[in-house]
N, C-alpha and C positions, 0 to 999 in steps of 0.2 A: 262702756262695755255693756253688753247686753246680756242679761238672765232670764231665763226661761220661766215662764209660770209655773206655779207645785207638780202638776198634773201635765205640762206640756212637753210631751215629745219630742225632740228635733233630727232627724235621721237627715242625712246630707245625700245630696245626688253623688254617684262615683260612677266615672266611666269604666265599663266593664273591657279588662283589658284582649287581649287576642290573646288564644290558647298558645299560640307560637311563641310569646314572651314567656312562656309560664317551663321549667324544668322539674323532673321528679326528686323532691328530696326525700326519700326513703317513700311511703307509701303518697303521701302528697303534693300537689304541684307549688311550687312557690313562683313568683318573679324571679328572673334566672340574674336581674343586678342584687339580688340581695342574700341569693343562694353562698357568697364565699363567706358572709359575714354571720353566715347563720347556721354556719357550717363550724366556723373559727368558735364563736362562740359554743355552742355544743362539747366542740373539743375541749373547751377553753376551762367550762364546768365541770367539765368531767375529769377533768384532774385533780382539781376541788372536791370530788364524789358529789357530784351533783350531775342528777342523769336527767337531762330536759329531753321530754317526747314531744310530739306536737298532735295533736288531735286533728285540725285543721288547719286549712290555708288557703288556697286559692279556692273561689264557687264561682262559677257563672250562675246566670239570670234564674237557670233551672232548677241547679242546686240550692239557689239562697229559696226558690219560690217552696222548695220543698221542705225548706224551715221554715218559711215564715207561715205558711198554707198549711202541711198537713199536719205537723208537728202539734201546732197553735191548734185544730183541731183535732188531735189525739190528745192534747190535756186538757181540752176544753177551753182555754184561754179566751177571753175577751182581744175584742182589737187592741183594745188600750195595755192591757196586761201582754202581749206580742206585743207591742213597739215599744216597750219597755226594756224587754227580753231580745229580741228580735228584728232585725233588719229588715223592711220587705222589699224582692228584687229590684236592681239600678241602686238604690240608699245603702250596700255594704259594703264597708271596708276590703271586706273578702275579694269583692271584685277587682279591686288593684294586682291583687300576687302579692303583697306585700304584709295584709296584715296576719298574724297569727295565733293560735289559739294553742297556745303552750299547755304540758302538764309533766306533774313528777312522777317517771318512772318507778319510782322507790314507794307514792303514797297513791293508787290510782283510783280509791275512796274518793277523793276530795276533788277531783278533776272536774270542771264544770261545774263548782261551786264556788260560794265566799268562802269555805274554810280552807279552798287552795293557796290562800295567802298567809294561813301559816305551815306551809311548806318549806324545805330546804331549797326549793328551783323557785318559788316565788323571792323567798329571803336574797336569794344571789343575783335573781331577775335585778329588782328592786335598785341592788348597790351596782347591777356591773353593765347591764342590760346597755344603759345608754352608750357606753364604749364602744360599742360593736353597732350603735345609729337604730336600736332599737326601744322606743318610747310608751308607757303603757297609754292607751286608749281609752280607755273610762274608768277611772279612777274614780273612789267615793265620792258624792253629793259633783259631780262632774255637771259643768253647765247646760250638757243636751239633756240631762235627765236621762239619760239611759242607764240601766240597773250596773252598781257597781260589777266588773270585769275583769277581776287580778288575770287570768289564763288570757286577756287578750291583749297580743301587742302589734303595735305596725313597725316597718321599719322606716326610717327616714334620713337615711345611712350616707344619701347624695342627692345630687340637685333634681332629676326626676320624681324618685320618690317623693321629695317634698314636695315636689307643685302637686302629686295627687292628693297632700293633703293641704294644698293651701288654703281653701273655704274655711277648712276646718279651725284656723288659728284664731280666729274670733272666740273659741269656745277654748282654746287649748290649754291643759294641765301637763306642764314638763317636768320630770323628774328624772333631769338631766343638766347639769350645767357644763357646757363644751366648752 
């Protein structure tokens, strides 16, 4: 198995999928195979009183170049401090449709940080998330070294979806047992 240097980055190539795969889920585009599953689950917490929003989801090349690029130069970020944080375009999840950047409607303080994990939508994420083929993505001390990510999940729900992350399973943190 392979581990990454203290300081090394590893961001994966991901084919950026066609806008025509992609359906709106409320303000956002998702991958339209993972739209019933991410729909059920929503439901599924919300009967639980657990209100999951989503912040983001699908980006092309444009969108990711506009986090990695201006964002990184509106907080003055070093390269090294962006690819910690930061995908740069073709290297994000985003581009699939698949991955997504969850938050709790109930706590919208905490969203886009680590203290979204102790949230009631992170807490339910955590136990139920994998049922519905959704897997967290950078997980603490995670082997890409990329900065831990409680709001970000992909899903992996069926046999497509997984090959967009199969590169990925060299580095992979499951917190899921099927």
């Amino acid at each position: 198995m392979f581990f990454a240097q203290k300081d090394t980055v590893i961001h994966l190539l991901y084919d950026i999928e066609p806008a025509d795969s992609m359906v709106y889920f409320n303000k956002v585009r998702v991958h339209k195979q993972c739209y019933s599953a991410l729909k059920k689950m929503i439901e599924d917490a919300k009967k639980e009183n657990i209100y999951i929003g989503i912040r983001s989801a699908y980006r092309d090349s444009a969108e990711q170049a506009y986090q990695f690029y201006y964002l990184g130069d509106l907080y003055k970020q070093t390269i090294q401090q962006r690819l910690k944080h930061t995908a740069p375009p073709k290297y994000s999840e985003h581009h699939t449709g698949f991955a997504i950047d969850f938050m709790d409607l109930q706590y919208p303080n905490v969203n886009y940080g680590i203290n979204f994990e102790k949230t009631p939508t992170f807490k339910w994420l955590q136990k139920n998330a994998c049922r519905y083929g959704f897997v967290l993505s950078f997980p603490p001390n995670n082997k890409q070294n990329i900065q831990y990510e409680p709001w970000h999940w992909r899903y992996e729900g069926n046999e497509y979806a997984r090959s967009k992350f199969e590169k990925s399973y060299l580095y992979r943190y499951s917190n899921c047992d099927k």
